[in-house]
N, C-alpha and C positions, 0 to 999 in steps of 0.2 A: 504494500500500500504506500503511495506516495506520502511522502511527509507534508503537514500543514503549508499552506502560501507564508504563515507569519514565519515558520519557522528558515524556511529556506533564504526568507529577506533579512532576516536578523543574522544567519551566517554571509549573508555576502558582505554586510556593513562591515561584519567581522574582519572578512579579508580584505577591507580595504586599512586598518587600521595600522598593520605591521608586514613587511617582509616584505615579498612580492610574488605576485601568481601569474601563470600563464591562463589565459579568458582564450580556447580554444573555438573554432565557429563551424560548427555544424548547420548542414542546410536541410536536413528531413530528420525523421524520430530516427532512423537506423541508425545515421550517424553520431546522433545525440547520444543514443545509448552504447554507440562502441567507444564515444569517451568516456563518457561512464566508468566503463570498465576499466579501461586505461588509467583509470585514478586521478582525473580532474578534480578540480572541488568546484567550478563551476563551469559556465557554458557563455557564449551569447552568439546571438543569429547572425546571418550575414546577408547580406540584401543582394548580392552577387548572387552568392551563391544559391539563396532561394530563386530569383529570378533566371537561373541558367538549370534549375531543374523542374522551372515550370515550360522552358522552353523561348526565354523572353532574354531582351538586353536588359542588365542593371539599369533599376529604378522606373521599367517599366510594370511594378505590377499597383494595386490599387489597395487604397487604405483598409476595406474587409478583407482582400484576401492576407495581407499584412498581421493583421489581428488574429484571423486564422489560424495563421501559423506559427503565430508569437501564443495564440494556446494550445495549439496542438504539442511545441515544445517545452513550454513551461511546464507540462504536465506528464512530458514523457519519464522524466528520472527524477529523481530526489534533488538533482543539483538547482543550483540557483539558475536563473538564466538573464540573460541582461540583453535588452532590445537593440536592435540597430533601428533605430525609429525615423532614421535620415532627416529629410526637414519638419518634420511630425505632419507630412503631408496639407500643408497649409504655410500661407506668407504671415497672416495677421495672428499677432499673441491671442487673442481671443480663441483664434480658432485652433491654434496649436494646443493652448492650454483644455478645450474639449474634445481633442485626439489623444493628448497624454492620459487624461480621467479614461478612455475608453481602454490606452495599450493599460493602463494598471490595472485593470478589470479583469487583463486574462489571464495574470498572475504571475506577472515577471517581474523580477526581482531589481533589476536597473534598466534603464534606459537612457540613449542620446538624441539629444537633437545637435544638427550641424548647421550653421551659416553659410553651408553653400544653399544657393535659392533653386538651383536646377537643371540648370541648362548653363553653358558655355557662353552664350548671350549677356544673363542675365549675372553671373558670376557669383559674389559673395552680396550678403544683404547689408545694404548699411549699417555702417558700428551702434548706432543710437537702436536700429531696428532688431538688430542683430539679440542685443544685449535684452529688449523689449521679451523677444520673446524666448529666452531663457528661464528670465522672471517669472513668465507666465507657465510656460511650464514647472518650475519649483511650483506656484502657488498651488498648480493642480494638485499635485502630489501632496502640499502639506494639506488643502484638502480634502485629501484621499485620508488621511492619516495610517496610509499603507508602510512609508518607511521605505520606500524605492529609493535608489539611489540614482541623483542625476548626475550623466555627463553631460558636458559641454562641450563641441567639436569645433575647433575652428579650420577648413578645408584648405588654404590657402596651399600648403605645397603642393598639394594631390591638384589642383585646381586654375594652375598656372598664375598663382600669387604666392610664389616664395618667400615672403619677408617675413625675416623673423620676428624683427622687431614689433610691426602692426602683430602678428599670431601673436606674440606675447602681451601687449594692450589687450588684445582683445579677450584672451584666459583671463585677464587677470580681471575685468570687468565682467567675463561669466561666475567668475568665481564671488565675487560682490555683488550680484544676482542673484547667488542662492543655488550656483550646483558643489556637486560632491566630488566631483571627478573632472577634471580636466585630458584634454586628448588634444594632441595638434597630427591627425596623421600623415605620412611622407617625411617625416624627418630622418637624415638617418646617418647624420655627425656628430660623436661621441659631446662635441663642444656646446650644439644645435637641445641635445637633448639635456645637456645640466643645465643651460641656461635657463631653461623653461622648466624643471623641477624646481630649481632655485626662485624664480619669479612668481611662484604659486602657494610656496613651502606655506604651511606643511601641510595642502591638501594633497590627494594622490593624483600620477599623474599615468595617463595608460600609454603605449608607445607601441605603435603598430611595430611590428617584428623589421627593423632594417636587415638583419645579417647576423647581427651582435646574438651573443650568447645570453640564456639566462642569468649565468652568475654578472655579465660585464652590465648589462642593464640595470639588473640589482644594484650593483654598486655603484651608477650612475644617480641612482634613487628613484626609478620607475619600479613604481607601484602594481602594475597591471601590464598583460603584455599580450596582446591581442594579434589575431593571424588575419582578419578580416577575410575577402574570399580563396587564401592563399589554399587550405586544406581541399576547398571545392574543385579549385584548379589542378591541383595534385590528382584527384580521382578522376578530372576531366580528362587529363594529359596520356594517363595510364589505359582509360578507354578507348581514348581518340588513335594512339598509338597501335593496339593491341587489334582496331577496325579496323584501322589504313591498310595494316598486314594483311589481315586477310581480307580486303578490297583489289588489293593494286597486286599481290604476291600470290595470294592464296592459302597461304602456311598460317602456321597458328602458334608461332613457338613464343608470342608474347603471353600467351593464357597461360604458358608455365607459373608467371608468377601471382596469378589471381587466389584470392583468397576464398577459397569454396565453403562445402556446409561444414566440413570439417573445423574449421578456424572460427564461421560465425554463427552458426546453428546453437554453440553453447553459448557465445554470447548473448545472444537473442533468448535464449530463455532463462535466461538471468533476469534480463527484464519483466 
């Protein structure tokens, strides 16, 4: 039986408190629960990776089927889970803060919104607007009185606005808003990311995976360490490959290394 929603939200606060964790991102329950297994202590979505196993390009799918599957994994394992909620599908605080009330309704344990607005066009949202609907999202959550934890994303390297300096205004004015968790993701200079630990101290600060190791990130003082659709693209890579073969070749000698019922049949009923 799954563990209570209070319960799972009070151990992820937990683990933002001290050390630091890997936030692994599973895109369906199967994969959710062969982390599980693997000994996570928590989870969170990846909007990639769900979008490329519904068959769509990142960020094309829509705010119920999002919800969906933000409860479909919330409630797959015991672990916590933490939303990739992107722009909380809406521009105005208003409306962002009654998409947050809905994502904490399905029972996930953190969630983010980012400042990128959506499109290559329209870029990042202005700082004043930006910061507007951070706010709004904390308020939801505080009245939810669920205890979610908020990140705050600000897109700029991923988004073709590298500067560090505005990314770090801009944390540091989400964090004076009222989130919990700070993220700038695409950074990925050892100098890039103490700066922005140091400019936050001492909320935690998540760091998409550049290369660096767990322990070097540690001791950088990232808090969280997120793969965002990297894992999804690992299983894409290994399918698309092991097709090509036998499309173009005909042979099958990449299904040697597939994982069959042997490896996940006991997994799966663990769950």
């Amino acid at each position: 039986m799954s563990l209570p929603v209070s319960e799972k939200r009070a151990a992820f606060r937990r683990l933002h408190e001290t050390g630091c964790f890997v936030l692994p991102n599973p895109w369906d329950v199967g994969s959710a629960v062969a982390l599980k297994h693997l000994g996570f202590k928590a989870l969170a979505t990846t909007s990639a990776g769900m979008a490329w196993a519904m068959g769509r390009m990142d960020g094309a799918v829509s705010l119920d089927e999002v919800l969906l599957h933000l409860s479909s994994l919330a409630h797959a394992t015991d672990l916590p889970l933490n939303a990739d909620f992107e722009n909380g599908f809406a521009d105005a605080p208003a409306d962002v803060a009654a998409n947050v009330a809905l994502a904490v309704d399905t029972g996930v344990s953190g969630l983010s919104i980012e400042d990128y607005a959506g499109s290559a066009e329209t870029g990042l949202y202005p700082f004043d607007l930006a910061v507007e609907r951070v706010a709004a999202a904390r308020a939801a959550i505080d009245a939810s009185q669920s205890g979610v934890v908020l990140t705050a994303r600000s897109e700029g390297f991923i988004r073709g606005a590298p500067d560090l300096d505005e990314t770090i205004r801009r944390l540091k004015a989400f964090a004076a808003a009222g989130a919990h968790c700070l993220y700038a993701p695409g950074l990925r200079e050892e100098a890039q990311i103490r700066a922005v630990v140091d400019a936050v101290a001492p909320l935690p600060i998540n760091v998409l995976t550049p290369g660096l190791s767990v322990a070097s990130l540690a001791g950088l003082g990232a808090r969280r360490i997120s793969l965002g659709g990297a894992l999804a693209g690992a299983a894409w890579g290994e399918f698309l490959r092991a097709a090509e073969e036998i499309a173009e070749k005909g042979t099958f000698s990449a299904l040697s290394k597939a994982a069959g019922g042997r490896v996940l049949n006991p997994i799966f009923a663990e769950g």
